[in-house]
C-alpha positions as CSV (number, residue, x, y, z in Angstrom):
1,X,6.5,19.8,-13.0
2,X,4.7,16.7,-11.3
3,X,5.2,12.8,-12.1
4,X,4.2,9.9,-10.5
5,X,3.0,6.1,-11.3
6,X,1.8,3.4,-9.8
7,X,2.2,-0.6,-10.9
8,X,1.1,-3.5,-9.1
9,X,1.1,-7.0,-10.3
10,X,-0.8,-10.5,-8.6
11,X,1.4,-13.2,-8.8
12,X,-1.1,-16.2,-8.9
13,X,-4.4,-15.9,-6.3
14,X,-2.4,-14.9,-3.1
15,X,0.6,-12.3,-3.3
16,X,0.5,-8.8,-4.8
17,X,3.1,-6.7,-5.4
18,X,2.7,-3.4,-5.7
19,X,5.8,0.0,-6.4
20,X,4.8,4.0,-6.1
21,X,6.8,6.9,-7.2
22,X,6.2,10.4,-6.8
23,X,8.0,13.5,-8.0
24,X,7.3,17.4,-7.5
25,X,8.8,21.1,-7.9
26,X,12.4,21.6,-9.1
27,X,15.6,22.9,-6.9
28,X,14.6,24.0,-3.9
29,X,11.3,23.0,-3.7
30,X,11.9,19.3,-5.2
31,X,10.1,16.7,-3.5
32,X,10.1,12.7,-3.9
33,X,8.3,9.8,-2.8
34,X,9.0,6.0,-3.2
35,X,7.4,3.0,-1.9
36,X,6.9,-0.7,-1.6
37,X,4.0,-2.4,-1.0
38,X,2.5,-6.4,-0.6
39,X,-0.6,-8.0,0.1
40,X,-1.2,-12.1,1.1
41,X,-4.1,-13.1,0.6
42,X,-5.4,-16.1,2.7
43,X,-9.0,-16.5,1.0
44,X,-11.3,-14.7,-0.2
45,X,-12.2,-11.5,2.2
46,X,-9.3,-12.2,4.4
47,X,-6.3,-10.2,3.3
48,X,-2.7,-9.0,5.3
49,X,-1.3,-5.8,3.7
50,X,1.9,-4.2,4.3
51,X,3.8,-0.6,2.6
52,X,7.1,1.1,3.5
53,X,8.0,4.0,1.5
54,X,10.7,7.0,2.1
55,X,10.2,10.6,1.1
56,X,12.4,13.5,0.6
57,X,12.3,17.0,0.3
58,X,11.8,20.4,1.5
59,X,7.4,20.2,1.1
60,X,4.9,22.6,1.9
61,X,5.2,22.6,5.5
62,X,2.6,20.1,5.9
63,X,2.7,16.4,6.8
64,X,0.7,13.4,7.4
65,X,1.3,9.9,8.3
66,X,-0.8,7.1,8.3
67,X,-0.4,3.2,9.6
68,X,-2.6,0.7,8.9
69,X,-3.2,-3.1,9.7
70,X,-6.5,-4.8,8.3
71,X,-7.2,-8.6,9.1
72,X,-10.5,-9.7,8.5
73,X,-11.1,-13.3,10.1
74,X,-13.0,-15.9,8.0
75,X,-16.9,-16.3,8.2
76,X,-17.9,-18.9,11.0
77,X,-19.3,-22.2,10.0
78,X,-22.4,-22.7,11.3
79,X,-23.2,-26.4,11.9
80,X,-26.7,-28.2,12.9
81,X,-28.0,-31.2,13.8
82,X,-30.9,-33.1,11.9
């Protein structure tokens, strides 16, 4: 049997929260996931993102791992002289 769920929730225009679980097999084979994650963001396009999250279990001899940062700068203001 497999279960997981997601939730995430903005709390006004700049912080989301966001919680993962993750649940597989039975005994032996049982594997779970849980995590944590948050994003600020600054203005529009320009976001800072963060997760942590723990697993356990035996798996199927396969793993994977990924880290990753995203900060997009703000557009440039052009200026000009009349």
């Amino acid at each position: 049997m497999t279960m997981g769920g997601r939730w995430s929730q903005w709390l006004g225009n700049h912080f989301q929260f966001g919680l993962t679980g993750y649940k597989q097999g039975s005994d032996a084979t049982e594997q779970t996931l849980a995590g944590a994650d948050m994003t600020w963001r600054y203005s529009a396009g320009t976001y800072l993102r963060g997760e942590f999250a723990q697993s356990d279990g035996a798996g199927s001899g396969y793993s994977s791992s990924r880290t990753e940062v995203t900060i997009t700068p703000p557009p440039l203001v052009k200026m000009s002289m009349l």
